[in-house]
C-alpha positions as CSV (number, residue, x, y, z in Angstrom):
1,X,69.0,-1.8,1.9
2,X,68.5,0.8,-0.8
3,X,65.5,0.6,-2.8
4,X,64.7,2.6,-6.1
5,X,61.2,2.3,-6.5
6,X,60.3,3.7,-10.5
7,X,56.9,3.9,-11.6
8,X,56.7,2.7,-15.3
9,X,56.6,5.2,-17.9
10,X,53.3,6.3,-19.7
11,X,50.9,3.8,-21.4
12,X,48.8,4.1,-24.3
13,X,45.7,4.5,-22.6
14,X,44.3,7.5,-23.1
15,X,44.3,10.1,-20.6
16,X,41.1,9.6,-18.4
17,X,41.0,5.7,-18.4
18,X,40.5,3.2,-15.8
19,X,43.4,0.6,-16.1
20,X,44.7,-0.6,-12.9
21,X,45.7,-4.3,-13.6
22,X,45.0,-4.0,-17.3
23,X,47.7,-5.6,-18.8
24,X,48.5,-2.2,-21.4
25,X,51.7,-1.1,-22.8
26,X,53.7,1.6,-22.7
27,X,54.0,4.6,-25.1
28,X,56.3,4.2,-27.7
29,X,59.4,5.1,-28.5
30,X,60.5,4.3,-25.0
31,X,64.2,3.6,-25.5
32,X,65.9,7.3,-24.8
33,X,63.4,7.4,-21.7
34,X,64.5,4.1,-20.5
35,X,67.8,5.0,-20.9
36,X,67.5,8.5,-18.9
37,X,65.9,6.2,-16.0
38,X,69.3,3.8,-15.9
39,X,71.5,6.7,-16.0
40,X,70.0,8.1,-13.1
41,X,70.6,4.5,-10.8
42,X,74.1,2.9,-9.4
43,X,76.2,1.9,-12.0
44,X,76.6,-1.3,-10.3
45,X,74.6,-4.2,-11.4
46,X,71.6,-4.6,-8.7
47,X,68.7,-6.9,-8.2
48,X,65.8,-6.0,-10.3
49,X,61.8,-6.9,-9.6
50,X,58.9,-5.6,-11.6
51,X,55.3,-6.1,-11.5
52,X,54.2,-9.0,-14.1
53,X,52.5,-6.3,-15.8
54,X,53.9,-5.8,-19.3
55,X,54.2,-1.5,-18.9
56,X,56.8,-3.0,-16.0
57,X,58.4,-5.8,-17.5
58,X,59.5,-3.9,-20.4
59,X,61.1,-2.0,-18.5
60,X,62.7,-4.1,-15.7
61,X,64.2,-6.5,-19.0
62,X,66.1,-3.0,-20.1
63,X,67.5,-2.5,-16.5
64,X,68.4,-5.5,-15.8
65,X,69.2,-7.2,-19.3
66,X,66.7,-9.8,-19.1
67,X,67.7,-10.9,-15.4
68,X,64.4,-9.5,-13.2
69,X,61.9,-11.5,-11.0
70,X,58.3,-10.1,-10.8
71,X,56.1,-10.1,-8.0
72,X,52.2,-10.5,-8.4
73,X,52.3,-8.4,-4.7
74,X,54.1,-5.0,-7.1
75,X,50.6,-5.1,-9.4
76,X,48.6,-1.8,-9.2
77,X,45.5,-1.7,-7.3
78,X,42.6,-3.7,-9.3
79,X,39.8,-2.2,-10.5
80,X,37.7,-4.4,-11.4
81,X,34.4,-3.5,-13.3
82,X,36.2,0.1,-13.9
83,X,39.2,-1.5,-15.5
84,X,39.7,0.0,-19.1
85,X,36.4,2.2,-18.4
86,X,36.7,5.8,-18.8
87,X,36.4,7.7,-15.2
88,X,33.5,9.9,-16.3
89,X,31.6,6.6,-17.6
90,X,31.9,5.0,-14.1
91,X,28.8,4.9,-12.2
92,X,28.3,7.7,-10.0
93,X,26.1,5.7,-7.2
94,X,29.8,3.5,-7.3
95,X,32.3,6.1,-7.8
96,X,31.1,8.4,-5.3
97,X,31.2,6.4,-2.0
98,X,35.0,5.1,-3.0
99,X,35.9,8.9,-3.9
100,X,34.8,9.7,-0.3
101,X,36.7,6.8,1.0
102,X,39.3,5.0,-1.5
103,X,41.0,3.5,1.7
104,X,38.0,1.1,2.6
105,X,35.7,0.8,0.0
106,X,36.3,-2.1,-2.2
107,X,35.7,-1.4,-6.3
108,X,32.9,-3.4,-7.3
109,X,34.9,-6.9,-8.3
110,X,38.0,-4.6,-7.4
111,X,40.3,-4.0,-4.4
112,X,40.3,-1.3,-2.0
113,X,43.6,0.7,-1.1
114,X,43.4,-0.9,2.2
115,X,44.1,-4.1,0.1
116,X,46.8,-2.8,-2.4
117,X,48.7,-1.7,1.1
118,X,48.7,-5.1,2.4
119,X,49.9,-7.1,-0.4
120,X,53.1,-4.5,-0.9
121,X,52.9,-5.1,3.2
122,X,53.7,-8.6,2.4
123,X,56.2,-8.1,-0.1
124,X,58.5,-5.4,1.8
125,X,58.6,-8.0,5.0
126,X,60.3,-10.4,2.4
127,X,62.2,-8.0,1.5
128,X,63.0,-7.0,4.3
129,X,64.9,-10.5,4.7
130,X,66.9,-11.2,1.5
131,X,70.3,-10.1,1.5
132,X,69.9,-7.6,-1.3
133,X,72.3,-3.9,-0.9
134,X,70.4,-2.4,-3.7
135,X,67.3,-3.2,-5.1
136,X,65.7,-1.9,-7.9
137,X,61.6,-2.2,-8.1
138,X,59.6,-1.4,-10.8
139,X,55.8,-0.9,-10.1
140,X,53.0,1.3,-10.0
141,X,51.9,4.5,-8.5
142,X,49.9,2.8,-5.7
143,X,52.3,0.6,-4.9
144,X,54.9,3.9,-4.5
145,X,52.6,5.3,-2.7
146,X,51.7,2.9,-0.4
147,X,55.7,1.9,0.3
148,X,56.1,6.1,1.0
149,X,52.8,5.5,3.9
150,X,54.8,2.5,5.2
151,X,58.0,4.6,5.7
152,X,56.4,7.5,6.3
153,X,54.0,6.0,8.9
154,X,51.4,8.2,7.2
155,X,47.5,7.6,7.3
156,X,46.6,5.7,3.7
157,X,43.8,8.2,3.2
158,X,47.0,10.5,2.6
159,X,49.1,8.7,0.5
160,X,47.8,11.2,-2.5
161,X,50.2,13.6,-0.9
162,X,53.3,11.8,-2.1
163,X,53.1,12.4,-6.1
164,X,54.6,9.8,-7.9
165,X,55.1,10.6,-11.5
166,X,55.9,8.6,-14.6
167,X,58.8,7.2,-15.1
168,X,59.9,8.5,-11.4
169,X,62.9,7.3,-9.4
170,X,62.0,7.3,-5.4
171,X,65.0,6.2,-3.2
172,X,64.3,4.9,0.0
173,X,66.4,2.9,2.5
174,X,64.8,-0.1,3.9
C-alpha cells in the first residue's frame, strides 16, 4: 500500500507555543499552498484520513473534496498542562526531566511519546488490513515521526532525526 503521510501546514500560533492537541488553525491564505501539496500526489482519486484536528481537516476536505475519515489515533501528541503555553513559560522542574527523556516521561495531564507511538501503532495495524492502494494521511509531526520509527525500526528516542516539515509529503509503502 502507498501511504503519503503530510503534515498540516503552519498555524497561527506563534512561534514558540505549546499546542499539541489544541484545536488551532492554520495560517491563512492557505489555498496556493494546498494546491502545491495536491499537485505533488497521484492524480488518481485515493482514500483520504486526517486527524479531527481542524489544521488537518481543512486540509484533508481540499484533497479529497469533502470525502475524508479522521482518526482520533492521527492526533498529535497531547500536552496537557503545556498546551497553548509558551515553551519558555513551562516549568523547568517539569520540562527538564521530559527534555532528558520525551520517550517515557508522561506531560503532566499529557502523554508521553511512548504513548503517541502506540496509538499510531494501533491505527497502522488497521491499516494494514483495509484494501486501500493509495492512502493519503494527513496528521502531525509526531505522528510522521513515529510511522518513520515504525518502518525504520528506529529507537523512539531518535525519531527527531527524521525532520518532518510543514506542509511535507513523506511516501512510504506499507
Amino acid at each position: 500500500m502507498e501511504v503519503y503521510l503530510i503534515r498540516h501546514t503552519e498555524t497561527v500560533c506563534e512561534k514558540g507555543i505549546c499546542y499539541g492537541q489544541a484545536d488551532v488553525a492554520v495560517q491563512e491564505p492557505f489555498e496556493h499552498l494546498f494546491q502545491e501539496i495536491k499537485d505533488q500526489l497521484p492524480s488518481e482519486e485515493m482514500k483520504v484520513i486526517s486527524s479531527p484536528l481542524k489544521r488537518c481537516t481543512v486540509l484533508a476536505d481540499f484533497l479529497s473534496n469533502g470525502k475524508f475519515d479522521d482518526d482520533k489515533r492521527l492526533m498529535e501528541m497531547h500536552f496537557g498542562n503545556w498546551e497553548l503555553q509558551p515553551w519558555d513559560n513551562i516549568p523547568k522542574e517539569e520540562l527538564n526531566p521530559w527534555m532528558e527523556d520525551f520517550v517515557s516521561v508522561q506531560v503532566p495531564n499529557g502523554e508521553s511519546f511512548e504513548i503517541l507511538y502506540e496509538r499510531v501503532l494501533s491505527f497502522i495495524e488497521d491499516l494494514k488490513k483495509k484494501p486501500y492502494e493509495k492512502v493519503t494521511i494527513v496528521t502531525h509531526a509526531g505522528v510522521i515521526r513515529s510511522f518513520l520509527c515504525y518502518l525504520q525500526n528506529l529507537p523512539l528516542k531518535e525519531a527527531f532525526q527524521n525532520k518532518v516539515t510543514f506542509g511535507q509529503i513523506i511516501k512510504i509503502i506499507l
